[in-house]
PDB file of the backbone (N, CA, C, O) and the ligand in Angstrom, with CONECT records:
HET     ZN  A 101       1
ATOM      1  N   UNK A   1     -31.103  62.514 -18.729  1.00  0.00           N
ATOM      2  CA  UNK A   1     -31.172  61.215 -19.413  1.00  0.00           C
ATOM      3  C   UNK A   1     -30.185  60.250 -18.761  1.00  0.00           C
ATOM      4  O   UNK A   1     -28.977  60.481 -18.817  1.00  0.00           O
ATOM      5  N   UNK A   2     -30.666  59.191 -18.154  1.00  0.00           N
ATOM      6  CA  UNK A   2     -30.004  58.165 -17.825  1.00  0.00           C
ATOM      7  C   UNK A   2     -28.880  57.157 -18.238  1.00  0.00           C
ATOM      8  O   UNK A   2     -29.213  56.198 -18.934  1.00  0.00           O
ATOM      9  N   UNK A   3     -27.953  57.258 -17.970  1.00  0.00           N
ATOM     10  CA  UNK A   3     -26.829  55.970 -18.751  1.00  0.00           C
ATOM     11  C   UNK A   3     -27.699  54.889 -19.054  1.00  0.00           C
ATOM     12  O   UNK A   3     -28.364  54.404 -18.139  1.00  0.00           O
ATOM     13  N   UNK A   4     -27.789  54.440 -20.223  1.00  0.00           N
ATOM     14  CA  UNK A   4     -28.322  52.818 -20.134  1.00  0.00           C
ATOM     15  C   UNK A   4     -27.398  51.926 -19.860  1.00  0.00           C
ATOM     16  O   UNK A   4     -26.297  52.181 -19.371  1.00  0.00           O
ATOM     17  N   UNK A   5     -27.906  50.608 -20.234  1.00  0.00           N
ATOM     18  CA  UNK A   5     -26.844  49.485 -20.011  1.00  0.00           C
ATOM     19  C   UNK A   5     -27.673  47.837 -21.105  1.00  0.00           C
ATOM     20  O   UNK A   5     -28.824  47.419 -21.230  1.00  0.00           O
ATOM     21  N   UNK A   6     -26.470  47.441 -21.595  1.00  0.00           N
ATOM     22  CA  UNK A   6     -27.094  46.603 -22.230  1.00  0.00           C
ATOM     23  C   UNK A   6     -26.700  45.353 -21.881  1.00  0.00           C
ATOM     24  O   UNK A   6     -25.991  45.284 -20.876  1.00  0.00           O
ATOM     25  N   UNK A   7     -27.045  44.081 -22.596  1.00  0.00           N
ATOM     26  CA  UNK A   7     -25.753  43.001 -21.970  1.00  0.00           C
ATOM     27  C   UNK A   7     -25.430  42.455 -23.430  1.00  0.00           C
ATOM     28  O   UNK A   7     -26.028  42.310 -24.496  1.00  0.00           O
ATOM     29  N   UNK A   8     -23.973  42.195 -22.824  1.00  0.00           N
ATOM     30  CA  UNK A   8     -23.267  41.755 -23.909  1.00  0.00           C
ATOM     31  C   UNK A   8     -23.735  40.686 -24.875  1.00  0.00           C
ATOM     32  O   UNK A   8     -23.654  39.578 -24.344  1.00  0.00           O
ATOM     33  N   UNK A   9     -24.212  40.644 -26.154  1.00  0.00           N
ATOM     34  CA  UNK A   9     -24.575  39.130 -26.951  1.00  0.00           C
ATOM     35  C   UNK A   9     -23.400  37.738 -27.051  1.00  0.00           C
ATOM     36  O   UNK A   9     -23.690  36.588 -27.380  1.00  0.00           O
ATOM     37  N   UNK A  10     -21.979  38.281 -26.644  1.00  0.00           N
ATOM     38  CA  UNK A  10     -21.480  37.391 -26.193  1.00  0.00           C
ATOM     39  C   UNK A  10     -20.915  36.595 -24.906  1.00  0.00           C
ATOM     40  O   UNK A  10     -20.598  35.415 -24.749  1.00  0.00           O
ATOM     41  N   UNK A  11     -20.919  37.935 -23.881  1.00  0.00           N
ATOM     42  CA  UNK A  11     -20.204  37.078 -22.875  1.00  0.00           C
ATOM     43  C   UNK A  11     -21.559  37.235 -21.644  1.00  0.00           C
ATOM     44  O   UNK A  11     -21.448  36.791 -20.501  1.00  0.00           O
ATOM     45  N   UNK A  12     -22.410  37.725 -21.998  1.00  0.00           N
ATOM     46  CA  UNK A  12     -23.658  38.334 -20.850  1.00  0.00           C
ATOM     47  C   UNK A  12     -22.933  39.046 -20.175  1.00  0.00           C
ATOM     48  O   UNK A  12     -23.039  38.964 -18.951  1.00  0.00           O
ATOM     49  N   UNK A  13     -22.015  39.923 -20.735  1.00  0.00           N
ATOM     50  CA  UNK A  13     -21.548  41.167 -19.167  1.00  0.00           C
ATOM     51  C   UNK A  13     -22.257  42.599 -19.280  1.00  0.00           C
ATOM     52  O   UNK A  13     -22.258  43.368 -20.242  1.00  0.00           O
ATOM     53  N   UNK A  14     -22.657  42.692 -18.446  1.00  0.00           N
ATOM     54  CA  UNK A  14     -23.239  44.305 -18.571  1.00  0.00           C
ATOM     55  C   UNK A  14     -22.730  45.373 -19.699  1.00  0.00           C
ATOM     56  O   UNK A  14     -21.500  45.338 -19.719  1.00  0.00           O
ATOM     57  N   UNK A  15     -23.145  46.124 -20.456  1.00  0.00           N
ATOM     58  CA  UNK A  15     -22.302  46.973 -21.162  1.00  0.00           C
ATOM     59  C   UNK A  15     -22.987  48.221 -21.055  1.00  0.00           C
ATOM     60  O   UNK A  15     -24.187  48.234 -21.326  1.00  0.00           O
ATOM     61  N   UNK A  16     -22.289  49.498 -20.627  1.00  0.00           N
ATOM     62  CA  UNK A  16     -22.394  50.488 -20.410  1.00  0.00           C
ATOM     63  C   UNK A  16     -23.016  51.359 -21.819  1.00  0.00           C
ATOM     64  O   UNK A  16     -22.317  51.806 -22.728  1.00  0.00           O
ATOM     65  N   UNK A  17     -24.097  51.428 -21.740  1.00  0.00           N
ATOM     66  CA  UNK A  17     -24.177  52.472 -23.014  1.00  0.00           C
ATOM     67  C   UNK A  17     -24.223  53.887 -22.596  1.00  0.00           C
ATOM     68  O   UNK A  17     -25.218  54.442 -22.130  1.00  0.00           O
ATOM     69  N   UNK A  18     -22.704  54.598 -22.865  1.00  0.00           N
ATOM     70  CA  UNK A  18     -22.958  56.114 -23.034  1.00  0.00           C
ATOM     71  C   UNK A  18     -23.935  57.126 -23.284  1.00  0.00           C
ATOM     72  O   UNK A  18     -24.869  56.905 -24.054  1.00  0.00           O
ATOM     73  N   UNK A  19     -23.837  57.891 -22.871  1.00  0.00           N
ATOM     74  CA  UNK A  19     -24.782  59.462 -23.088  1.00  0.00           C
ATOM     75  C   UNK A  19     -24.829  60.177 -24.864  1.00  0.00           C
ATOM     76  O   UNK A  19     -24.085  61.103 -25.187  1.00  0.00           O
ATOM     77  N   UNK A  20     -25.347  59.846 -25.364  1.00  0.00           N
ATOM     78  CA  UNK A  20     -25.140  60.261 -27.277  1.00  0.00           C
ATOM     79  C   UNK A  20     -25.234  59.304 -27.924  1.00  0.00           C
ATOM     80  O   UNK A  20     -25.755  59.461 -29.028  1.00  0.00           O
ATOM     81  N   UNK A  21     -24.842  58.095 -27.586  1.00  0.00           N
ATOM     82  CA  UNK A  21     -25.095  56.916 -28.167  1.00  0.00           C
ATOM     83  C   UNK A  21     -26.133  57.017 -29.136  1.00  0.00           C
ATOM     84  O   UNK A  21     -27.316  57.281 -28.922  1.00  0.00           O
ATOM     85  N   UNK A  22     -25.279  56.657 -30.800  1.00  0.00           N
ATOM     86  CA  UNK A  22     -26.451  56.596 -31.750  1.00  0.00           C
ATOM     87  C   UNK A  22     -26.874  55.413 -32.293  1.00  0.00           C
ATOM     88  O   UNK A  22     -26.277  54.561 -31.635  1.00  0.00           O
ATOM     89  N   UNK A  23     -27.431  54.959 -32.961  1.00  0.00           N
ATOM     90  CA  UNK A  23     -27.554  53.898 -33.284  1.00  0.00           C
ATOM     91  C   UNK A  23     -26.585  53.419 -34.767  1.00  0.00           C
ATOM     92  O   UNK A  23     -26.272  54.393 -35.451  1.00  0.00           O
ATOM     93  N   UNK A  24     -26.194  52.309 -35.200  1.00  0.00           N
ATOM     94  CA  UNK A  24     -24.956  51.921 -35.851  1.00  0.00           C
ATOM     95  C   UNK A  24     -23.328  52.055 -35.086  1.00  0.00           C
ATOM     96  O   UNK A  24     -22.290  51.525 -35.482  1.00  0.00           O
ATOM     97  N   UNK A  25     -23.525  52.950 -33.871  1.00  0.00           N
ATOM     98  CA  UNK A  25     -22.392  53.182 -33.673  1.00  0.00           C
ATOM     99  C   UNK A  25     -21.543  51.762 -32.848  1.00  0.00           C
ATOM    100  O   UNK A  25     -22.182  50.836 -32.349  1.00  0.00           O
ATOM    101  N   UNK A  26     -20.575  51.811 -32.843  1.00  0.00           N
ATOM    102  CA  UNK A  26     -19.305  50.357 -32.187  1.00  0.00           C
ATOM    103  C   UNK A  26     -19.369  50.652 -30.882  1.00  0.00           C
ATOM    104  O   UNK A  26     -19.143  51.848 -30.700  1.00  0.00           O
ATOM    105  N   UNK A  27     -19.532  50.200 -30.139  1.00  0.00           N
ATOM    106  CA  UNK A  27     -19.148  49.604 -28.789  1.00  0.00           C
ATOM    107  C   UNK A  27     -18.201  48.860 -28.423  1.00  0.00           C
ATOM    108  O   UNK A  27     -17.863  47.867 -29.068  1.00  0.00           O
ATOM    109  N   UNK A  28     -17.595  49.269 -27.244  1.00  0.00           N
ATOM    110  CA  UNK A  28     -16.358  47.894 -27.275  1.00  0.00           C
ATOM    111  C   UNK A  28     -17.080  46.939 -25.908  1.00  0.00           C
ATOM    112  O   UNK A  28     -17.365  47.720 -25.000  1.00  0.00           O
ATOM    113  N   UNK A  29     -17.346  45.847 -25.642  1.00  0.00           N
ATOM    114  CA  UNK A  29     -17.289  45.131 -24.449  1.00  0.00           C
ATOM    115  C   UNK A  29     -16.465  45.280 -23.522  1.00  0.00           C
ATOM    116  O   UNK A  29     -15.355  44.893 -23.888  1.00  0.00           O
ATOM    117  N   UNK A  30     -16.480  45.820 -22.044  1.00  0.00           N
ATOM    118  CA  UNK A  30     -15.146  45.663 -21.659  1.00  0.00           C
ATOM    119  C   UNK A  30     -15.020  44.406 -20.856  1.00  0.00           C
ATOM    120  O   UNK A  30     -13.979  44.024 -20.323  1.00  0.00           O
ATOM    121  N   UNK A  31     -15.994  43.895 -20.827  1.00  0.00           N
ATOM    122  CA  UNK A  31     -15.198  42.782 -20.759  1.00  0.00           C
ATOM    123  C   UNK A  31     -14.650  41.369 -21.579  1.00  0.00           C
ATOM    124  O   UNK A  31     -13.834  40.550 -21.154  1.00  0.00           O
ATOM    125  N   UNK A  32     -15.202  41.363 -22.580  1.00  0.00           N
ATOM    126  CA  UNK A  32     -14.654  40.006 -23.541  1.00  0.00           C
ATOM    127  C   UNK A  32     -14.105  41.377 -24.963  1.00  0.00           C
ATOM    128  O   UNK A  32     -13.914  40.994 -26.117  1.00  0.00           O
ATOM    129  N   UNK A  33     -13.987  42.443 -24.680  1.00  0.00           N
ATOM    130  CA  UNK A  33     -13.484  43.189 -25.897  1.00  0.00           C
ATOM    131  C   UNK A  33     -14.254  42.735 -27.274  1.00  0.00           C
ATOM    132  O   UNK A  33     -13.500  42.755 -28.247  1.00  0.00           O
ATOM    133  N   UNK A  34     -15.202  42.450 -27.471  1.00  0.00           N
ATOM    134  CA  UNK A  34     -15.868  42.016 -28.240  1.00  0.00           C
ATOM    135  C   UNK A  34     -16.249  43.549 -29.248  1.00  0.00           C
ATOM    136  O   UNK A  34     -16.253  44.543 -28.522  1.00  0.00           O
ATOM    137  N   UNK A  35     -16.440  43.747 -30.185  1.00  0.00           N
ATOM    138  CA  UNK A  35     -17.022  45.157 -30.719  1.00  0.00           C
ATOM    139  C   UNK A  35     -18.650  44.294 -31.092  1.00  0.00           C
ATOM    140  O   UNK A  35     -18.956  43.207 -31.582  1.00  0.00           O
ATOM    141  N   UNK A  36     -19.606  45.805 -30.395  1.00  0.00           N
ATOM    142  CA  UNK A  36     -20.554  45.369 -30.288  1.00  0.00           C
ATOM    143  C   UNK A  36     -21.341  46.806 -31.268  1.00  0.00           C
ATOM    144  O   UNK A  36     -21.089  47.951 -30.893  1.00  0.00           O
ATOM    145  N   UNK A  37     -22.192  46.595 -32.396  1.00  0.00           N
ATOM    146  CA  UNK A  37     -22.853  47.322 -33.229  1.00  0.00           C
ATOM    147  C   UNK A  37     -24.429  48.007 -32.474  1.00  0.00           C
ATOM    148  O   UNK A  37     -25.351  47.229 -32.230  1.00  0.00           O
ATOM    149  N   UNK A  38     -24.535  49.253 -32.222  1.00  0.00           N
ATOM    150  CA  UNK A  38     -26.168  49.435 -31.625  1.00  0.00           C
ATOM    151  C   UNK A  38     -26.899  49.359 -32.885  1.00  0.00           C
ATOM    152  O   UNK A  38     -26.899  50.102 -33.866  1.00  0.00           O
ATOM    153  N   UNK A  39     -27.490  48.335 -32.632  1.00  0.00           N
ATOM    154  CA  UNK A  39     -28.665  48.215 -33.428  1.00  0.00           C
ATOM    155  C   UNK A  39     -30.107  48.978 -33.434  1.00  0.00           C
ATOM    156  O   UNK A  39     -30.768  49.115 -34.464  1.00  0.00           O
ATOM    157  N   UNK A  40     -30.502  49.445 -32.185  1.00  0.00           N
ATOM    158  CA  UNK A  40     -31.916  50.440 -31.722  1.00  0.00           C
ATOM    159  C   UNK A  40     -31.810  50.785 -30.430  1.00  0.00           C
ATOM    160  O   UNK A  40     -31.868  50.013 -29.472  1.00  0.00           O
ATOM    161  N   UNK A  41     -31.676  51.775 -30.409  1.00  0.00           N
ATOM    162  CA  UNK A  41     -31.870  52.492 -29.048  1.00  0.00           C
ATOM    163  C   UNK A  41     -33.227  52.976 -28.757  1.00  0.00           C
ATOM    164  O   UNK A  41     -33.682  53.970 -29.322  1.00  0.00           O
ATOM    165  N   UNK A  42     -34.082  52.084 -27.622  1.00  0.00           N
ATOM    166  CA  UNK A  42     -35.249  52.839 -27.255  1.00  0.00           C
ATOM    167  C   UNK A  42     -36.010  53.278 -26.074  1.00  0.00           C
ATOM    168  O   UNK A  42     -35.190  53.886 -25.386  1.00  0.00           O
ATOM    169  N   UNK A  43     -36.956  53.284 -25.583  1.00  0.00           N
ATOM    170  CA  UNK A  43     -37.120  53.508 -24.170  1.00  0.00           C
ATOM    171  C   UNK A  43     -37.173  52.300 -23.176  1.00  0.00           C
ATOM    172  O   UNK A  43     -37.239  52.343 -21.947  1.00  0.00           O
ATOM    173  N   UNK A  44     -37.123  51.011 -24.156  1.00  0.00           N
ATOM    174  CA  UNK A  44     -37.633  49.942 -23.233  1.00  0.00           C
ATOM    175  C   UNK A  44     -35.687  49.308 -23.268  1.00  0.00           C
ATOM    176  O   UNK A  44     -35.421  48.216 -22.765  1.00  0.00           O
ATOM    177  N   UNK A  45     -34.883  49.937 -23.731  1.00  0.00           N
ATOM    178  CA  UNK A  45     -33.843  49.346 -24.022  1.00  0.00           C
ATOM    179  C   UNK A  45     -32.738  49.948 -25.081  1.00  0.00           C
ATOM    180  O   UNK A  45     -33.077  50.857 -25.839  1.00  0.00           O
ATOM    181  N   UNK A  46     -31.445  49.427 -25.107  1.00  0.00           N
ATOM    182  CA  UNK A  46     -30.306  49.053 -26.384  1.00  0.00           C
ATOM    183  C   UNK A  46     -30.449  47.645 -26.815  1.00  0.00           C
ATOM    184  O   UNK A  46     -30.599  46.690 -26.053  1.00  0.00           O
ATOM    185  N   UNK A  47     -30.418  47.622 -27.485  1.00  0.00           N
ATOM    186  CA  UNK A  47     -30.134  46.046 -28.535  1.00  0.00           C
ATOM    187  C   UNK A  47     -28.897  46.445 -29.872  1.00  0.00           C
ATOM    188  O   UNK A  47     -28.878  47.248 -30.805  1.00  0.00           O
ATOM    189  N   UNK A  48     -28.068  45.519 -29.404  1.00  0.00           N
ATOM    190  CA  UNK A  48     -26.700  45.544 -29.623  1.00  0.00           C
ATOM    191  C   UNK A  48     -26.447  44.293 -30.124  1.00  0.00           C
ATOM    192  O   UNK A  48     -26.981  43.364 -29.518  1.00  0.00           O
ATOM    193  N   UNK A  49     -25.609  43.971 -31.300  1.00  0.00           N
ATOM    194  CA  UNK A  49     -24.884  42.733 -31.644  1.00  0.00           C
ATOM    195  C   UNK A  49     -23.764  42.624 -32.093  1.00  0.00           C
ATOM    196  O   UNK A  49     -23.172  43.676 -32.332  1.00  0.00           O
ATOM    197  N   UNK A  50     -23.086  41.353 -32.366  1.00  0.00           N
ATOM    198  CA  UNK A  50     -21.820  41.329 -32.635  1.00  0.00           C
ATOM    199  C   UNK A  50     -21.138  41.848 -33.586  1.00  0.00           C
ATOM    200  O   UNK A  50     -21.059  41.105 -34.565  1.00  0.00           O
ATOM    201  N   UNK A  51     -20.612  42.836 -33.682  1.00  0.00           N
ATOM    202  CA  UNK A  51     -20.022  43.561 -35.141  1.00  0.00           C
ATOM    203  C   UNK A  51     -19.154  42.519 -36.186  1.00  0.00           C
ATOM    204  O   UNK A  51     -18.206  41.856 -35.766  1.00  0.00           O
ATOM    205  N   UNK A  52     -19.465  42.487 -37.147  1.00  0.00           N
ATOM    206  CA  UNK A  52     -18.696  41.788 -37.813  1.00  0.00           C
ATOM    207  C   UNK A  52     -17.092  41.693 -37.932  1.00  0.00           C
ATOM    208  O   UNK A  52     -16.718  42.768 -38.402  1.00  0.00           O
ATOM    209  N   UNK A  53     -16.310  41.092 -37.767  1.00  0.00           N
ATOM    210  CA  UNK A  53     -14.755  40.796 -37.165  1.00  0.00           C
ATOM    211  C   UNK A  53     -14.279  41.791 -38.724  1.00  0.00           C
ATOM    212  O   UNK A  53     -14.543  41.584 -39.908  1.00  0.00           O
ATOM    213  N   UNK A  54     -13.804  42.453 -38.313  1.00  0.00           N
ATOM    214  CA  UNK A  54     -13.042  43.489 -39.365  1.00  0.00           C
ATOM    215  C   UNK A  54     -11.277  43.028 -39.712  1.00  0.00           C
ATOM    216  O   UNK A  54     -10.422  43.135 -38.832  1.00  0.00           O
ATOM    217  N   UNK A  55     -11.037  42.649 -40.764  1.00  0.00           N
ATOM    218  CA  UNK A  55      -9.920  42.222 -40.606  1.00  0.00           C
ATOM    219  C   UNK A  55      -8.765  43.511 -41.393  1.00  0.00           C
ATOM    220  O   UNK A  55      -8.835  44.183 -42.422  1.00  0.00           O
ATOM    221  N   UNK A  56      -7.682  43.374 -40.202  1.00  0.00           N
ATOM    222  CA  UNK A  56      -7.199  44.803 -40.677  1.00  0.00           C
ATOM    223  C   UNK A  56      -5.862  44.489 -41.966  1.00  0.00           C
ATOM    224  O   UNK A  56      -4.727  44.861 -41.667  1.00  0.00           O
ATOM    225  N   UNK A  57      -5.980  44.133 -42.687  1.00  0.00           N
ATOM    226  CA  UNK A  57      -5.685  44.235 -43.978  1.00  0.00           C
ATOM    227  C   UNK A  57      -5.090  45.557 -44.819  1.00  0.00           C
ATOM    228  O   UNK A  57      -5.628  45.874 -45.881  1.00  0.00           O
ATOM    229  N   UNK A  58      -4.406  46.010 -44.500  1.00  0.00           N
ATOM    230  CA  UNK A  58      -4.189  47.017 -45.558  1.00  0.00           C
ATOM    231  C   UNK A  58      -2.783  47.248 -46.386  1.00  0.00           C
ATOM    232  O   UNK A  58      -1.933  48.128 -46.524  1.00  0.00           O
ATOM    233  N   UNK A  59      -3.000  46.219 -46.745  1.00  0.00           N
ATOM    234  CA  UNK A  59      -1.716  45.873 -47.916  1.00  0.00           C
ATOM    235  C   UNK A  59      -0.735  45.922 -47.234  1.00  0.00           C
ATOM    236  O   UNK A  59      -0.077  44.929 -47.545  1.00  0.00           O
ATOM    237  N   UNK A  60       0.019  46.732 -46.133  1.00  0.00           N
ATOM    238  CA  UNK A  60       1.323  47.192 -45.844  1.00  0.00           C
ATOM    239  C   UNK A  60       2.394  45.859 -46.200  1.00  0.00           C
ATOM    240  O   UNK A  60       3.608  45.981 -46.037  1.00  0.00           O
TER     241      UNK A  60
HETATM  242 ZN    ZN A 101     -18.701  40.736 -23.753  1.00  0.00          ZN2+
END
């Protein structure tokens, strides 16, 4: 099974999709560090979007 590759929804840079890759799982962009959500993994493709900005909050 082939590495895929997707492109980034924000910066258009190539993004490497790993070997296991499931779908819901985070991606990081490496290049704009963007976290990117797989939305469907299929034969014609990944389709990936911008994960929602998680704000790290935890009372401390
Ligand atoms: Zn990017």
């Amino acid at each position: 099974m082939a590495i895929q590759n997707t492109t980034c929804p924000v910066c258009e840079a190539s993004v490497e999709i790993p070997e296991g890759t499931v779908e819901s799982e985070v991606l990081t962009c490496a290049d704009c560090s963007t976290q990117l959500v797989v939305d469907s993994i299929s034969a014609e493709g990944v389709q990936v979007s911008e994960a929602p900005a998680v704000e790290e909050d935890w009372g401390e």
